[in-house]
Structure formats: C-alpha cells, structure tokens
C-alpha positions in Angstrom: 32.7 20.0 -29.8 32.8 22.2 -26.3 29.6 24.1 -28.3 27.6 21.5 -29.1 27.9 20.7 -25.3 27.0 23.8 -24.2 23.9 24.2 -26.8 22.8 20.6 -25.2 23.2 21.9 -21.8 21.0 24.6 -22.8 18.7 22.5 -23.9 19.0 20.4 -21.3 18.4 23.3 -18.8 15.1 25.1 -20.8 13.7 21.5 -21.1 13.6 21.4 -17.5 11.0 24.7 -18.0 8.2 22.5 -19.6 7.5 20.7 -16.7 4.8 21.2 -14.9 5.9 23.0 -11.2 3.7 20.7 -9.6 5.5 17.4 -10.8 9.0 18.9 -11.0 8.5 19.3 -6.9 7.3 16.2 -6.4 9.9 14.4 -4.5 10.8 10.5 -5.7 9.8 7.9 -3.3 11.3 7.5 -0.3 11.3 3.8 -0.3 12.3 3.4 -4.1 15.9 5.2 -2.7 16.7 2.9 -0.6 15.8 0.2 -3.1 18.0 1.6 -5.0 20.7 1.9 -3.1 20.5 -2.1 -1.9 19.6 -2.9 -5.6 23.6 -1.6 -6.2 25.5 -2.8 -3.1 26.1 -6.9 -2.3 25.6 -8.4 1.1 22.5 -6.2 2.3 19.5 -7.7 4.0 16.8 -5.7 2.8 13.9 -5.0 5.2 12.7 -2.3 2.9 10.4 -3.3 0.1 6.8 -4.4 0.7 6.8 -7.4 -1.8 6.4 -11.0 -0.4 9.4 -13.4 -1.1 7.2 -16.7 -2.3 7.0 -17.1 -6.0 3.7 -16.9 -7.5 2.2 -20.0 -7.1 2.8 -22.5 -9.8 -1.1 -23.3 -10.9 -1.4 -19.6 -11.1 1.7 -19.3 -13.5 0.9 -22.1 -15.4 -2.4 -21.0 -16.1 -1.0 -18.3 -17.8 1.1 -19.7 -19.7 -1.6 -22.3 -21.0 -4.2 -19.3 -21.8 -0.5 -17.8 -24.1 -0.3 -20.7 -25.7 -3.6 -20.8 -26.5 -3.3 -17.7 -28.1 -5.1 -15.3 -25.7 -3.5 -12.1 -25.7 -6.3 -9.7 -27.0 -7.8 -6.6 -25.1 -10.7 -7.8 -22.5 -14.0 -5.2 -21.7 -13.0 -2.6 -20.2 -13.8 -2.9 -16.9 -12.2 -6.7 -16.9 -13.2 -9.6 -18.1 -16.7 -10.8 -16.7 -15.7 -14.3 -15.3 -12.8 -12.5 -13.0 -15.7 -9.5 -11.6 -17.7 -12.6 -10.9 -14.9 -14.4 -8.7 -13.7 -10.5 -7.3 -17.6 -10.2 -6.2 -17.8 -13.6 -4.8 -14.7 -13.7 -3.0 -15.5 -10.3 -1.3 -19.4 -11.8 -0.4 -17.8 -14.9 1.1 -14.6 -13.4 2.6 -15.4 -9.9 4.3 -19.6 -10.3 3.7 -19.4 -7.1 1.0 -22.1 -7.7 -1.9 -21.1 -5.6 -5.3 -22.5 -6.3 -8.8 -20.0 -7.7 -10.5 -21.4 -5.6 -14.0 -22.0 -2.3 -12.9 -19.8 -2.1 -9.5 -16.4 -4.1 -10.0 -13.5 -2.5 -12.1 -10.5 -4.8 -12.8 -7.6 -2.4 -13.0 -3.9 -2.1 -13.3 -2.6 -3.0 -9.4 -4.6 -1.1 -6.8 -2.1 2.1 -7.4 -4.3 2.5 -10.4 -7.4 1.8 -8.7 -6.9 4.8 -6.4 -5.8 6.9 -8.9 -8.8 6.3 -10.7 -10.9 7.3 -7.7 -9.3 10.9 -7.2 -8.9 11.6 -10.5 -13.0 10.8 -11.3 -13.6 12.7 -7.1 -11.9 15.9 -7.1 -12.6 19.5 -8.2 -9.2 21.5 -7.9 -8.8 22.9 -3.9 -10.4 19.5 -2.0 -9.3 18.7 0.9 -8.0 14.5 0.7 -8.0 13.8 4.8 -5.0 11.4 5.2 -4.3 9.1 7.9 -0.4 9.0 8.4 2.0 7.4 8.6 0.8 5.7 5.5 1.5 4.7 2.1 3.6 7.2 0.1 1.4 7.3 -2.8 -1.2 9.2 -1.5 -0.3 12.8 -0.8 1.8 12.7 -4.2 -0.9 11.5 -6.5 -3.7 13.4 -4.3 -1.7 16.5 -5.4 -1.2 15.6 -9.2 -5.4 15.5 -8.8 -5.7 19.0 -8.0 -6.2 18.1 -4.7 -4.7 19.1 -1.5 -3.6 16.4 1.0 -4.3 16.8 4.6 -2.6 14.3 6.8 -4.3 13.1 10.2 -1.4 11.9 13.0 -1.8 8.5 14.4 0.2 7.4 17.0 2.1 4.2 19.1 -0.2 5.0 21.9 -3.3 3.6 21.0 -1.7 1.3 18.4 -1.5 3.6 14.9 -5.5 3.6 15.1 -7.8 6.7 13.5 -10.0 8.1 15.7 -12.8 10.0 15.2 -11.8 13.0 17.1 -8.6 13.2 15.1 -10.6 13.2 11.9 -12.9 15.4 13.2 -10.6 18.2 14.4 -9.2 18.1 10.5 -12.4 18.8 8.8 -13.1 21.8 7.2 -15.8 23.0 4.5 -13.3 21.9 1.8 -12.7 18.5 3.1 -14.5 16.0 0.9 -12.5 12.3 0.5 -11.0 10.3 3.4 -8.4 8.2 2.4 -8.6 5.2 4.9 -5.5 2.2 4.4 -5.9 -0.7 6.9 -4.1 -3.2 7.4 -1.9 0.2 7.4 1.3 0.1 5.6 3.9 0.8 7.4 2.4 0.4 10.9 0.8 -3.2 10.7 -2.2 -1.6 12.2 -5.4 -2.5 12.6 -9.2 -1.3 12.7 -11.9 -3.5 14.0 -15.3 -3.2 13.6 -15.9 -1.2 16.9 -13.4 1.3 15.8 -14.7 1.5 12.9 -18.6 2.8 14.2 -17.3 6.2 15.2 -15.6 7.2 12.2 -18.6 6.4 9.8 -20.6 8.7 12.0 -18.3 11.4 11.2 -18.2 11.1 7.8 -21.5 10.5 7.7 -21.9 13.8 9.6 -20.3 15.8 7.1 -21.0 14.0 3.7 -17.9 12.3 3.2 -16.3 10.0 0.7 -14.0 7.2 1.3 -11.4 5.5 -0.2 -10.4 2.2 1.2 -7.3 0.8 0.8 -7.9 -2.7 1.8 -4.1 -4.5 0.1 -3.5 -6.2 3.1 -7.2 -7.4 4.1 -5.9 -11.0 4.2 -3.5 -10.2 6.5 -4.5 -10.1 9.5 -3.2 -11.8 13.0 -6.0 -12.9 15.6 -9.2 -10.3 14.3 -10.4 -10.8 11.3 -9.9 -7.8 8.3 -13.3 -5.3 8.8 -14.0 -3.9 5.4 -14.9 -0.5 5.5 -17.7 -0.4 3.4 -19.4 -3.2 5.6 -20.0 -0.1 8.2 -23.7 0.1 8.0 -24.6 3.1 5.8 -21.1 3.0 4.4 -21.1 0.9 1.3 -22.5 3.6 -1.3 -19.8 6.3 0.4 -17.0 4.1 -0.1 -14.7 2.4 -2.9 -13.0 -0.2 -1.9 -9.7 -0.7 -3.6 -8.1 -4.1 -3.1 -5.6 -6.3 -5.6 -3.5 -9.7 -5.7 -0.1 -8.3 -4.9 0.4 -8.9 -1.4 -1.6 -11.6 -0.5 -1.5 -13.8 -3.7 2.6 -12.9 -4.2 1.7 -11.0 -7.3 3.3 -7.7 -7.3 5.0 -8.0 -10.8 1.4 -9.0 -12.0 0.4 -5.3 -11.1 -3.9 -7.0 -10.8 -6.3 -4.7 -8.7 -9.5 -3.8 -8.7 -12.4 -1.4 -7.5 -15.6 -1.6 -5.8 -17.8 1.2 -5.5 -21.5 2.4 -6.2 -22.2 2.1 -10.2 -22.0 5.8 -11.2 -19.0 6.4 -9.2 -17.5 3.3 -11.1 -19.1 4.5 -14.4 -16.9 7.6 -14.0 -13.4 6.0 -13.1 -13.9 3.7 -16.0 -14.2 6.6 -18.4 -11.0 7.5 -17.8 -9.8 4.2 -17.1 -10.5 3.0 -21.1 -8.8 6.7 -22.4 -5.5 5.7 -20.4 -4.9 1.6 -20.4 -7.8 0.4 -22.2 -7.7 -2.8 -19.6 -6.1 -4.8 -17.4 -3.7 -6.7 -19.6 -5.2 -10.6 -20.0 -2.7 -12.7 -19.2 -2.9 -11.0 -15.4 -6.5 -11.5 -15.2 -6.3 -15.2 -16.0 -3.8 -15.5 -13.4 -6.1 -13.5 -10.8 -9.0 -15.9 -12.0 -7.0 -18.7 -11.4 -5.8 -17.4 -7.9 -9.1 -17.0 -6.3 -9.6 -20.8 -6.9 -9.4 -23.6 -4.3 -6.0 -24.3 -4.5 -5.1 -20.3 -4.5 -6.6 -19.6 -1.7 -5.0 -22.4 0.3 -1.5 -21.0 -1.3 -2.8 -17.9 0.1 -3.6 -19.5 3.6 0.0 -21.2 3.9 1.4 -17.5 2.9 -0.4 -16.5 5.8 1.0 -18.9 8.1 4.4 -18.4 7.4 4.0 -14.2 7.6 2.7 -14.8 11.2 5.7 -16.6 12.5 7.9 -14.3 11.1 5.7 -11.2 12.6 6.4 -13.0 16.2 10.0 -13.3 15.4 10.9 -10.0 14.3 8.8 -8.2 17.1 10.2 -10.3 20.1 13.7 -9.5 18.5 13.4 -5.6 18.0 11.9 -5.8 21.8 15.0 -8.0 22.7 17.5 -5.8 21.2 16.2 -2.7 23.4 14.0 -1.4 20.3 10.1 -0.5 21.5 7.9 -2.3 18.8 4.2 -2.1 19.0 2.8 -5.2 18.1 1.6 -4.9 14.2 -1.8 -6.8 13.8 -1.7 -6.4 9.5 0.4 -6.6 6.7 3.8 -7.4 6.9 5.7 -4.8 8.8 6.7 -4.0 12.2 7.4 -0.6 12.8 10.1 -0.3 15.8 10.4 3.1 17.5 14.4 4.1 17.0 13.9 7.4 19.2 15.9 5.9 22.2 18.9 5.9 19.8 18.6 9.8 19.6 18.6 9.2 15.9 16.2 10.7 13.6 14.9 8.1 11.0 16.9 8.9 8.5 20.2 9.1 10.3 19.4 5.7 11.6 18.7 4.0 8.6 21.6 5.6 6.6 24.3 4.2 9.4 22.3 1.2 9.4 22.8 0.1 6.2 26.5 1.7 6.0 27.3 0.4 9.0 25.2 -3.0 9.4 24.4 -3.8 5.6 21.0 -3.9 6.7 18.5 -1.7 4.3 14.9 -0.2 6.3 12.9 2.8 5.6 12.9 5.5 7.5 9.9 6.3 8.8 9.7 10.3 8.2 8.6 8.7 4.7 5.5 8.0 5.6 4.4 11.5 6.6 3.7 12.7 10.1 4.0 10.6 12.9 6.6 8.3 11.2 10.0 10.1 12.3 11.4 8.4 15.1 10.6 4.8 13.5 11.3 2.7 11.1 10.1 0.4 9.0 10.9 -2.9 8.7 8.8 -5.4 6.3 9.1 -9.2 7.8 8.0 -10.5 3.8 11.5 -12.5 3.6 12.9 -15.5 5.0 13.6 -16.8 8.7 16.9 -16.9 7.8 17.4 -13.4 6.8 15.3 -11.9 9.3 17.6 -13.8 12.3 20.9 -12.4 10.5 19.0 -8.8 9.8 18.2 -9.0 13.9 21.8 -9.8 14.5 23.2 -7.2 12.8 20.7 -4.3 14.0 21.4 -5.8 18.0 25.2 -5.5 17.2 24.6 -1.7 15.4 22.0 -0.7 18.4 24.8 -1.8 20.6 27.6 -0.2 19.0 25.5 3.0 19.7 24.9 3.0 23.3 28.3 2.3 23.5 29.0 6.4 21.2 
C-alpha cells in the first residue's frame, strides 16, 4: 500500500511536467477565489461577483423551454442562426447607430469571453504587443498570453475618472504593438468614455495601424451619457471588433450568449477556428437571445436598468459616508472605493473584511495596475443587502481608525 502511494505521487509529480510552462504559471482568477471562499462560508454579503441578481426574464425562459419541447436541440450554422445576426445587427443599428451585415460580419458565439478569444487567437503572430488599459477585466492579459502574445498594460487613474487617454497609449506604443484592447463601461471602475474622449485615441491608433478590440458587456449600462461604441469613431469601424453579449444586461450569464462584430475577413478568420472548437453557439441560448432583443426584453432590460441606478447612488453616497473616497462609476455595476486611507493594501483589506465583517469584495491589485489601493465592490444585488454590506464595512472601517 505505502508503494502504490509513492508510485502515484510520482506520477502525480511527472504529470505535472506535461504542462505547458506557460499555463502552469498562469495564476487562477482573482475573483473566482474569493468566490470561492463565500461559496463555502454562511452569512457573507457578497459584493464580489459581476452577475446581476434578477432572474432571467420569464418570456425569455419560457421561450426556451417551448423551442425544447418542440424538439429543437440540433447544431445551428456556424456563425449563429440567421434570424438572431438579424436582431444582433438591428439592435446595434437602432441602439448605438453601428451598421454590420448580419451574413458576413456578425458571429454568435459562446459568451463574449469567447468572442475575444476568438479575436487574439485569429490577430496575433507570437511576440505582439496587446496594449491594455488597466485596471480591467482579468481575462485579458491571461488569455492574451495563452495567444502568443504579450500583454502590455496602460495605467488609468481616479484623477481623471479611470479614462484612457491618448498620451498614455501613445507613450506604450512600440514597433511590436499591434491590438488595443479597449473595455468600457470598464469593469471594475464603472468608467466611462464619451464620444469626445474617444476622437483622440482613434487618431492614435490610426497613427500607427492599430487594431481594436472592444469590449462593449456593459454598453447598456450607462448612467446620464449614453454608451459610445467604439467602432462608431469615424474611420474606426473596419479597425475594430466589437464584442458584446446578453449576460449583464439581459441577466444571462449562465446562458454564456455573445457575439462579434467586425469587418468580414477578420470574422471569416475567427469563425474558422470558432467551428474546429464549439461548432456553435448551443440553440436553446440563441432562442433565448432572439427572444430577449424583443419588445418585452428590452423593457425587462430598461427596468434592470432602473433598479442598477438606484443602487449605484446608494452604494457611492455610502462608501463616501463611511470615510471611503469613491469616484462616481458612470457604467456597469461597480463602484470602485479607494481603501488607501486605511493603510491597507487591497488584499489585506479585503481578507479582514470578509474575516472580520462577512463581507466578500475584490481586491483591486486583481485588476492589474492601478487597482491596488481599491476595491471592488459590484452593486448587482439587492437594497437590502447592499444597506447591511454598508453597515458592516462602516463598522469594519471604523474598528480600524480606532487600531
């Protein structure tokens, strides 16, 4: 018996040798931990994960379950089924004023993590440079690296909001830069780019032949200015994918619907390897997607809204109240409180706060540079919990001035 142990520890050990270097030192997601941890412990208000607490509306679930029973659970096309990249391309006309051929320019995929994927995978030639504004979404330096590529992250800071400029871009440029990976509504800041922001960056990328990927999750979610697609930059459409999704807006994470927008060849290439991994989209989300960007889902969407704003003003006004310097977050659903005053790094801070206060938040080292010394707090959950969450992070704060 004590052999046979030791022979699986040595296999357990020269297993470990197959893996490729550059996965094995990938480390797991920051935010998944403290999932994790609150996903084992009772009595924790979780400000952590970026998933909307409404159901899926019920039209859109019960259109579902009408197409199953109708016995519709074969493969669509490839690139989605036709009658969804019709509504995707009207909805994007109508919405943000975007014009894509729902045929040749629109790829249904599998969430808008795949969607991006998709877009290094078919853009880079090991050694590119993949320009990052941060803090951001973990995803993208990981995956940007499993491409062959090599992530380069851009600092935004509180001071002017979280916003990219064009002088910050421009100073990370080199001859090997080739994508920009743009993500607003930003995740985790809640910021913002409007369309006079926007000007000087597509003159820098046009300057040096750039490509962009745009993140655009949040789009919907906007408070006061109204979401400024990327690609609606003049000169910017062909230069850009947009990569957008029902996850967030539509309360469809588990759904995992996305989808891609970009000029034909460049979509051409991300479906090739798009039908050699999943084939397609699985149906029964893409009837729900169809049935979302109807009437009634886009007033579901629109009360959604509502509610997300309120929230955003209470959570803000209480961080400020509690002594915690918030920027106001214009996007998405998270406010993004400073904790330096605490003389806590991010980590330490969330740790004792969810020891201490059974409140769980990511730290916002996370999220890449710029994000230590915050945290991030997602305001997707209900007025009740958020009040008690504030309660306990005034009592915690306070408990800390006090050593």
């Amino acid at each position: 018996m004590i052999l046979n142990e030791g022979r699986a520890t040595e296999h357990k050990k020269s297993m470990e040798s197959y893996l490729a270097p550059l996965v094995r030192e990938i480390a797991p997601s920051g935010i998944r931990k403290f999932f994790d941890l609150v996903s084992a412990n009772k009595d924790i208000i979780t400000l952590g994960v970026g998933e909307p607490d409404f159901v899926t509306p019920w039209h859109v679930r019960e259109a579902c379950v009408y197409s199953l029973e109708r016995g519709r659970t074969g493969y669509t096309s490839n690139a989605g089924m036709p009658e969804l990249r019709e509504a995707i391309g009207q909805y994007l006309d109508t919405n943000f004023q975007i014009t894509y051929d729902p045929a040749k320019q629109i790829l249904v995929t599998v969430g808008g993590s795949e969607a991006i994927d998709l877009a290094l995978r078919a853009l880079i030639v090991p050694g590119d440079e993949i320009l990052i504004p941060e803090p951001c979404y973990v995803s993208y330096s990981p995956i940007t690296a499993i491409g062959g590529g090599i992530p380069v992250g851009i600092e935004t800071t509180s001071a002017n909001g979280f916003k990219l400029t064009a002088e910050a871009l421009e100073a990370k440029i080199t001859p090997r830069s080739k994508v920009v990976i743009l993500s607003y509504p930003s995740n985790p800041t809640g910021a913002i780019m409007t369309y006079e922001d926007w000007l000087p960056i597509a003159k820098v990328i046009e300057k040096h032949d750039l490509i962009v990927i745009s993140d655009e999750i949040y789009a919907e979610l906007t408070y006061g200015e109204k979401h400024v697609s990327f690609a609606s930059i003049p000169g910017m459409m062909d230069r850009t994918v947009l990569v957008s999704g029902f996850s967030k807006a539509f309360a469809m994470t588990g759904w995992r619907m996305g989808y891609a927008c970009a000029h034909e060849d460049l979509i051409a290439a991300m479906l090739k390897i798009h039908q050699y991994t999943v084939m397609c989209a699985p149906v029964m989300g893409q009837v729900a997607a169809l049935e979302a960007l109807t009437s009634n889902g886009l007033e579901e969407k629109d009360r959604m809204m509502e509610s997300y704003n309120q929230r955003r003003r209470l959570i803000v006004q209480g961080l400020r109240d509690i002594g915690l310097d918030c920027h106001e977050p214009q996007g998405a659903f998270y406010a993004f409180p400073s904790i330096q005053s605490t003389g806590l790094s991010s980590d330490d801070f969330a740790q004792r706060l969810l020891v201490e206060a059974r409140v769980a938040a990511v730290p916002g080292n996370v999220f890449g540079l710029g994000g230590d010394g915050f945290l991030r707090c997602s305001y997707a959950t209900s007025v009740a919990q958020l009040t008690e969450a504030l309660e306990r992070i005034g009592g915690f704060v306070e408990k800390l001035k006090k050593g």
